[in-house]
Residue, then its C-alpha position, 0 to 999 in steps of 0.5 A: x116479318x110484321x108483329x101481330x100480337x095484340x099486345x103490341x099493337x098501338x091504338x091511334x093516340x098511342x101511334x101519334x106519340x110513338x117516336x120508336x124506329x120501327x125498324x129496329x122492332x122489325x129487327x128484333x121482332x122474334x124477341x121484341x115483345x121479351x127483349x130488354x131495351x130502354x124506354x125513352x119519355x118525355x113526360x109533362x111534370x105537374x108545374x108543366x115543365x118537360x121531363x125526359x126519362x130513361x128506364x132501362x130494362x124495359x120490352x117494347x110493349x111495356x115501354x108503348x104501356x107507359x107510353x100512352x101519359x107521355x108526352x111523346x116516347x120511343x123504344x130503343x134495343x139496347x146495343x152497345x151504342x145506345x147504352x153508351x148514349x142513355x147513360x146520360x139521360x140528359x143527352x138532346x141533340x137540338x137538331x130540327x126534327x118533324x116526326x121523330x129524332x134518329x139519336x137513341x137519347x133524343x125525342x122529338x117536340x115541338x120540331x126540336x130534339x130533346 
């Protein structure tokens, strides 16, 4: 099932920072756009340092919404297993990454997870 809503398609810049399984939007594509999940940002503060965020309670196209003054995001259904990850927002792997991190809490940037 493809989501066509124009409300959550991506435009390219958006797609570039977009780290989202997009399996997991398949999944839940009936209730993506409405399902409550967490957004995960990883946002540049003003002194320039990296900052994670998790926000809970967010829709897939609210979190690709504020997504776009990240640095890189994902959105993240919210399970029982990424609820108990994300209620440590500190969470980061540290493994190698190219293009996005399998860990719900973990972001990929500059080729480590955060």
């Amino acid at each position: 099932m493809k989501i066509r809503s124009k409300a959550t398609r991506l435009t390219k810049p958006q797609l570039l920072k977009n780290q989202t399984d997009i399996r997991k939007v398949r999944r839940y594509a009936a209730t993506a756009r409405t399902s409550s999940g967490f957004g995960v940002f990883l946002i540049k503060t003003d002194s320039g340092e990296l900052e994670k965020q998790v926000i809970e309670g967010m829709s897939y196209r609210e979190c690709c919404e504020r997504g776009e003054s990240a640095e890189v995001f994902k959105w993240v259904p919210a399970t029982p297993r990424a609820i108990e990850i994300l209620g440590n927002t500190a969470h980061g792997c540290g493994q190698r990454c190219s293009r996005s991190c399998p860990e719900p809490g973990c972001l990929c940037h500059d080729g480590r997870c955060k």
